[in-house]
C-alpha positions as CSV (number, residue, x, y, z in Angstrom):
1,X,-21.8,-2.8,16.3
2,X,-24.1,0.1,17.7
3,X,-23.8,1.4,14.6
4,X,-20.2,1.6,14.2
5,X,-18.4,0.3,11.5
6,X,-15.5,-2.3,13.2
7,X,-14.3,-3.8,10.5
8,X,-14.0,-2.4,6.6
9,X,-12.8,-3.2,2.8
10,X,-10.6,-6.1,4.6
11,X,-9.8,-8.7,2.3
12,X,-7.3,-11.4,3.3
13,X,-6.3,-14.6,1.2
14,X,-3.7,-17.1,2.7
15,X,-2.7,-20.4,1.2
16,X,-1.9,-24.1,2.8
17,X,1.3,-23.7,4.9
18,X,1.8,-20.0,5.6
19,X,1.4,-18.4,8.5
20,X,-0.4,-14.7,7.7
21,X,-0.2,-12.6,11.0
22,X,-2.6,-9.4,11.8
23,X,-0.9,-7.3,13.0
24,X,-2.3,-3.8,14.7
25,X,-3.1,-1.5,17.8
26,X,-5.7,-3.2,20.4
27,X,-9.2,-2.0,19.0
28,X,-8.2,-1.7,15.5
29,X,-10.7,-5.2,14.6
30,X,-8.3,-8.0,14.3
31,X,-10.1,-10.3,16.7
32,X,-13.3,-8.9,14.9
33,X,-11.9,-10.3,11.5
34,X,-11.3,-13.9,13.5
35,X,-14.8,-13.9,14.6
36,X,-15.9,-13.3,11.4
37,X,-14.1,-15.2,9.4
38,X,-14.8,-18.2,12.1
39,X,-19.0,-18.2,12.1
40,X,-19.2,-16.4,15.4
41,X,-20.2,-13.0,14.2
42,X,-21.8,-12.2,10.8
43,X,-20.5,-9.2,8.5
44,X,-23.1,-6.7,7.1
45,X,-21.2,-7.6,3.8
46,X,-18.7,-9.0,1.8
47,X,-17.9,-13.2,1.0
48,X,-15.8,-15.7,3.3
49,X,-14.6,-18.6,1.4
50,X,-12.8,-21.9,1.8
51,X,-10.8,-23.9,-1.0
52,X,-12.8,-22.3,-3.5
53,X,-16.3,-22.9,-1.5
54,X,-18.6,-20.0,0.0
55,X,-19.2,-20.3,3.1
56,X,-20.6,-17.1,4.3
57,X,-22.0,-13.8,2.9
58,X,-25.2,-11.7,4.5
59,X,-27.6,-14.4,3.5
60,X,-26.0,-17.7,3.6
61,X,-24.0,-19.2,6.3
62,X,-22.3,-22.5,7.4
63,X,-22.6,-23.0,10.7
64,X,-18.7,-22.7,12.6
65,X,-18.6,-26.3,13.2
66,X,-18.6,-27.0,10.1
67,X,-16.2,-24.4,8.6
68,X,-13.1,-26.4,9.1
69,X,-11.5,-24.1,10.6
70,X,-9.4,-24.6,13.8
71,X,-9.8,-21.6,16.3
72,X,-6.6,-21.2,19.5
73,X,-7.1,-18.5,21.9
74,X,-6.0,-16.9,24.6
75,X,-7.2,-18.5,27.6
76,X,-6.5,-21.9,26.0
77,X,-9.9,-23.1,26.9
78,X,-9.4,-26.0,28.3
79,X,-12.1,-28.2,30.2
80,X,-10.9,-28.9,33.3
81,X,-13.0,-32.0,34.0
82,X,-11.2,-33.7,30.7
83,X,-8.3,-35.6,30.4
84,X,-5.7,-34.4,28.0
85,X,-6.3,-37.2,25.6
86,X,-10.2,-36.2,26.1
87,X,-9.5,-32.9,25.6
88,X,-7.5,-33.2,22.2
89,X,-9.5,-35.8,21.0
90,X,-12.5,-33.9,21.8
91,X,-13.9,-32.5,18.2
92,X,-13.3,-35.9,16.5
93,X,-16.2,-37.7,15.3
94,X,-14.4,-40.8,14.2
95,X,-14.2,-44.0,15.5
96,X,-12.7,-44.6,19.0
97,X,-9.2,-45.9,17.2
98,X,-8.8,-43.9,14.9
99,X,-9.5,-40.9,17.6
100,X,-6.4,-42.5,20.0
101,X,-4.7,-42.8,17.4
102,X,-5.1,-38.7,15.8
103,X,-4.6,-38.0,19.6
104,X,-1.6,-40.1,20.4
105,X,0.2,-38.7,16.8
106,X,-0.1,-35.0,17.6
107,X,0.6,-35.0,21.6
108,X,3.8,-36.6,20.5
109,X,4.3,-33.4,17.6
110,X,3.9,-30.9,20.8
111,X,5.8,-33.7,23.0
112,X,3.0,-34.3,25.8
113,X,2.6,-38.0,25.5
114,X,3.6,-38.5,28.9
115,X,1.1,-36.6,30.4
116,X,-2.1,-37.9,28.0
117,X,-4.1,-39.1,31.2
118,X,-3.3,-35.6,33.5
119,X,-5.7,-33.4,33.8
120,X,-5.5,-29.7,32.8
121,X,-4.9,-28.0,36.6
122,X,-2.0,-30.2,36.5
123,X,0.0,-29.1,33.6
124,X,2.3,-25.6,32.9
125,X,0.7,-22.7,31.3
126,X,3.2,-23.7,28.2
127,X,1.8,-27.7,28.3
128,X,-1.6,-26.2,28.0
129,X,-0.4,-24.2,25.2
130,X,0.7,-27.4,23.2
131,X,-2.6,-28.8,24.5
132,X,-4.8,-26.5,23.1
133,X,-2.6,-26.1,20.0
134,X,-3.4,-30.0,19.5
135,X,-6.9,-29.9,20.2
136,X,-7.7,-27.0,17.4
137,X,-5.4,-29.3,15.3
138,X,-6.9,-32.4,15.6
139,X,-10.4,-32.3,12.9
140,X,-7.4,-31.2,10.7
141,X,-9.2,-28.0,10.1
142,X,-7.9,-25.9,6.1
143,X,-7.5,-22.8,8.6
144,X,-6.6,-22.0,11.8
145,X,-7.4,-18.6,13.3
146,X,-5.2,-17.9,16.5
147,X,-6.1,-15.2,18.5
148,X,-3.0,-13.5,20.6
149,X,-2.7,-17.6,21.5
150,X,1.2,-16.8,23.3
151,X,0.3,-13.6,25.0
152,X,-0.1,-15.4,28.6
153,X,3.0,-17.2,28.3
154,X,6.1,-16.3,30.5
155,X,8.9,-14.2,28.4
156,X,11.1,-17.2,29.4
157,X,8.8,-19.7,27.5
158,X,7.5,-18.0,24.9
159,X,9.8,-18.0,22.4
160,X,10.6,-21.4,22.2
161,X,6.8,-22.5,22.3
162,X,6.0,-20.2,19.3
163,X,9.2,-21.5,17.3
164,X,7.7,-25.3,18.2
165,X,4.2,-24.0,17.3
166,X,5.5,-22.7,14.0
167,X,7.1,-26.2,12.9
168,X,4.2,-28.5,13.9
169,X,1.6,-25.7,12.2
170,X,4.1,-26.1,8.8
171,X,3.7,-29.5,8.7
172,X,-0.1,-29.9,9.3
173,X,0.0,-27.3,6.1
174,X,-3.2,-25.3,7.5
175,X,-3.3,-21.8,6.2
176,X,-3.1,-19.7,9.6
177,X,-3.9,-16.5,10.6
178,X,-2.3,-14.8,13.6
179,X,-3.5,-12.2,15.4
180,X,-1.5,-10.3,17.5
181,X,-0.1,-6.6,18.4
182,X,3.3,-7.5,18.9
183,X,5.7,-6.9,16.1
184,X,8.2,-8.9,17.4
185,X,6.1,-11.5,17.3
186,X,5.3,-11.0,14.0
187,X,8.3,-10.8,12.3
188,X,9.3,-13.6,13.9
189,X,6.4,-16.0,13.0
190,X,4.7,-15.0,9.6
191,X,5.5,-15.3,6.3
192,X,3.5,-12.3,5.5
193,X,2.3,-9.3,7.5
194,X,-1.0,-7.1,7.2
195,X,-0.9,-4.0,9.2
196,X,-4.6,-3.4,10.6
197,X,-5.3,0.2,11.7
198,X,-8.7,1.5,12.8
199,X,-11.0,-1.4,11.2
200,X,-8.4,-1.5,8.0
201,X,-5.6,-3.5,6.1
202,X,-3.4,-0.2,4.9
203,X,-0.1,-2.5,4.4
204,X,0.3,-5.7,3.6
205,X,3.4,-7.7,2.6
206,X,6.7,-9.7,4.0
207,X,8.4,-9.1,7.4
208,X,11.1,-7.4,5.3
209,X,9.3,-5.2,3.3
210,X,7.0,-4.0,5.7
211,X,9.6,-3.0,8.3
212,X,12.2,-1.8,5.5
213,X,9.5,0.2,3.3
214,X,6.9,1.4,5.8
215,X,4.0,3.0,4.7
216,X,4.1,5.8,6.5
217,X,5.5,7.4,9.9
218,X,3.1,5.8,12.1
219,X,4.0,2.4,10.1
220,X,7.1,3.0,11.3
221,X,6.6,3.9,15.0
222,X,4.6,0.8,15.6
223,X,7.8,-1.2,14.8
224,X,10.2,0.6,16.7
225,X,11.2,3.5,18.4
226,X,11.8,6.6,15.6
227,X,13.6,9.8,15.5
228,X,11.5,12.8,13.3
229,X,13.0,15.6,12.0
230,X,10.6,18.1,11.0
231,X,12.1,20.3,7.4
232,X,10.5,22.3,4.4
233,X,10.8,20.9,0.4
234,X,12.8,23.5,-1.6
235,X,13.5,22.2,-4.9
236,X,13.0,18.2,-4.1
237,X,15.4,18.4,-1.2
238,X,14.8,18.9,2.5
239,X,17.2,21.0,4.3
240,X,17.8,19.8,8.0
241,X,21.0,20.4,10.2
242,X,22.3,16.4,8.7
243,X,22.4,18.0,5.7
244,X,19.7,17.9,2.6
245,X,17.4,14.5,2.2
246,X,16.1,13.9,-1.3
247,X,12.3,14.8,-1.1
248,X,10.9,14.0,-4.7
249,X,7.1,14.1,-5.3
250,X,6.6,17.1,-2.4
251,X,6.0,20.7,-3.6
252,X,8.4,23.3,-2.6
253,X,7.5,24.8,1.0
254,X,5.9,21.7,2.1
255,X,6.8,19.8,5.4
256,X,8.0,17.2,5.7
257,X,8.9,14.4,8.2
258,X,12.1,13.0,8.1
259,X,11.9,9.7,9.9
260,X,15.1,7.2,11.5
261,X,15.5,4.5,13.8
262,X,17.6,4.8,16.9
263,X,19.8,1.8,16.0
264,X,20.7,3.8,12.8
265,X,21.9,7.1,14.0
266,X,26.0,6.9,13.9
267,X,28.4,8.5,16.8
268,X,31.5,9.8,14.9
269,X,34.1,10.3,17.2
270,X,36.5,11.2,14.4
271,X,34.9,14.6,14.3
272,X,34.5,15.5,18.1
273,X,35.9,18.9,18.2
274,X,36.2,19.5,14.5
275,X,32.9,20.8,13.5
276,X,30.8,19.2,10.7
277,X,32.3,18.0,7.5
278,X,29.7,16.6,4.9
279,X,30.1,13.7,3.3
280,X,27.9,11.2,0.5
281,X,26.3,9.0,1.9
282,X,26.1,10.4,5.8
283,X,25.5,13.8,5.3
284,X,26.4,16.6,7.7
285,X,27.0,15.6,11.4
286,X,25.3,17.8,14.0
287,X,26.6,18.0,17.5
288,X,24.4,16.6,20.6
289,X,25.0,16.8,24.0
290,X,24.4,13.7,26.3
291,X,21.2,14.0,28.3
292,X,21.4,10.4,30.0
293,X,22.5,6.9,28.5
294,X,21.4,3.4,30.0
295,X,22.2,0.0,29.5
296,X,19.6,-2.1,28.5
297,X,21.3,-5.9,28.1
298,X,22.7,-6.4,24.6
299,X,22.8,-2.5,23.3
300,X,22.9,0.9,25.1
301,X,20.3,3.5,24.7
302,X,22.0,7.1,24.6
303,X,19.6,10.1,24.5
304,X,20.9,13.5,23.0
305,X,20.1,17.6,23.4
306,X,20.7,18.7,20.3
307,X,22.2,21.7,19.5
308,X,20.5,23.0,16.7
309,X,16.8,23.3,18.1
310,X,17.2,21.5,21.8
311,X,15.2,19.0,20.7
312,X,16.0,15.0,21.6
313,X,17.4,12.0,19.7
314,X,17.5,8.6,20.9
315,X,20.9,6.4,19.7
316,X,21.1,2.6,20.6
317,X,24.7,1.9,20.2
318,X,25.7,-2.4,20.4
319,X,27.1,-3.7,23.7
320,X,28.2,-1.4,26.5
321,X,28.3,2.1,25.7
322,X,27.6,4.9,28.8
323,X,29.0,8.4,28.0
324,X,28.9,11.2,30.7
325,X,25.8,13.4,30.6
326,X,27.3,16.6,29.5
327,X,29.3,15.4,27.3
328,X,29.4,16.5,23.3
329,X,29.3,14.1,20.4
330,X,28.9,14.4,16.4
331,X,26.0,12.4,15.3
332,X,25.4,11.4,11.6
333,X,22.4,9.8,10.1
334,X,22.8,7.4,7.0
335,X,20.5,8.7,4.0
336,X,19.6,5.1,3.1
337,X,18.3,4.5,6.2
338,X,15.3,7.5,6.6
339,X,12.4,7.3,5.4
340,X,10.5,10.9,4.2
341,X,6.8,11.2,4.9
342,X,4.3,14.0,4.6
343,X,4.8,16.0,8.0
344,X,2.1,15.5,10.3
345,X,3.5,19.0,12.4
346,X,3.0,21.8,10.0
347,X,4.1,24.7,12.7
348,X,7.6,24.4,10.7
């Protein structure tokens, strides 16, 4: 595209029944990939292929109708002048009884019977959801490609809708590929996970794996919310004000990042006043003084000064917990729950 490369070394394989999502940044080519793997744009190189079948390279090319592969959007796409039944049914090339019938069987999956003779202005943004889920379901496409399909839901609806989506998706047993740049929505949907970023795959595995064994800081950022640490190697340990992280692999004198959730940092009230006492597994506390702490519905977010370079660290603590700004607390970060990258700050 104008000479720029979108789009390179992906290679993606998904088999009948799971649910593969895409996950990345907006820009980094995931809808590309979709198109391309759809028949709508053409890749400079590399094969596309379908139960063991080419169907594209840079010479040859099935045309997308014929692809079998089921494509869910957006904007849902529905014509407006169709009936739902007309709509669903609208791909089929089978006879007129057979079609009803293919019709009739999925808009009782997404539970839209009822409204098979409405017409599209009529029905919720959620109903023509289902809709177009059952219309890209009904050929009974090998694939289906869904392009950011919830993102124009209402908070309220979505999860629920993608939970139904999920079930009816499992028992069609079409490979799927979701694209989205939500990880919650990932995690909660796919069975595995390939992190795009700028035109490439550079992770790929389950929800699990890729949250709990990132591949680097900024694999761990796009998750959640992170606390860095900034330290230098000396003899495959990082020294740091929580005490020493094991750094093995890194040369002595090189920085490193030592990276940690909020939801893992731990307030230990036990030592409020005594100064920090190592121990195994938590290290050395370091005292922080509270900058400002809000309640955000099932956990507070607590945000710390910290003594040892002014700098701030974010603590999410369960339920309802709103200490006085001002106030000094010992915080303590578990070693099995940091991850140590190469530092991307080198004025350590």
């Amino acid at each position: 595209m104008d000479g720029k490369t979108i789009v390179s070394n992906v290679s993606l394989s998904i088999m009948p029944g799971q649910v593969t999502c895409l996950l990345g940044p907006s820009g980094c080519g995931k809808s590309t990939t979709l198109r391309m793997i759809a028949g709508v744009d053409m890749q400079n190189s590399g094969e596309i292929w379908v139960d063991g079948n080419l169907i594209c390279d840079t010479v040859f090319r099935i045309p997308p109708e014929r692809r079998s592969i089921g494509l869910m959007f957006q904007d849902f796409a529905l014509f407006p002048h169709l009936s739902v039944a007309d709509n669903v049914g609208f791909g089929l090339t089978c006879g007129r009884d057979e079609k009803r019938a293919r019709v009739e069987n999925l808009l009782e999956k997404v539970g839209l019977q009822r409204l098979i003779d409405q017409f599209p202005h009529s029905l919720s943004g959620g109903e023509q959801q289902r809709v177009a889920l059952a219309r890209a379901l009904a050929p009974k496409p090998r694939i289906m490609l869904m392009d950011e399909p919830f993102s124009g839901l209402d908070n309220r609806l979505r999860d629920g809708i993608r939970d139904e989506t999920l079930a009816i998706l499992k028992a069609e047993d079409a490979a799927v590929l979701l694209v989205t740049h939500e990880p919650e929505e990932a995690m909660r949907m796919a069975d595995e996970i390939a992190l795009m970023r700028r035109g490439k795959i550079v992770q790929r595995g389950a929800p699990y794996n890729i949250y709990n064994a990132p591949l680097d800081r900024e694999a761990v950022s796009f998750f959640s919310d992170v606390n860095v640490i900034t330290a230098r190697v000396n003899g495959a340990l990082a020294y740091t004000p929580f005490g020493h992280f094991f750094a093995p692999g890194f040369q002595d004198g090189a920085p490193v990042d030592i990276v940690f959730r909020p939801q893992h940092i731990r307030i230990d009230f036990d030592r409020a006043g005594q100064g920090p006492r190592p121990t195994k597994t938590l290290g050395v506390a370091a005292r922080g003084i509270v900058e400002r702490a809000r309640f955000m519905g099932s956990e507070s977010l607590v945000e710390f000064r910290m003594d040892y370079d002014n700098s701030i660290i974010k603590a999410t603590v369960p339920n309802v917990f709103l200490p006085k700004s001002g106030q000094p607390l010992w915080l303590t970060v578990p070693r099995d729950r940091c991850f140590v990258f190469p530092s991307t700050d080198y004025n350590v």
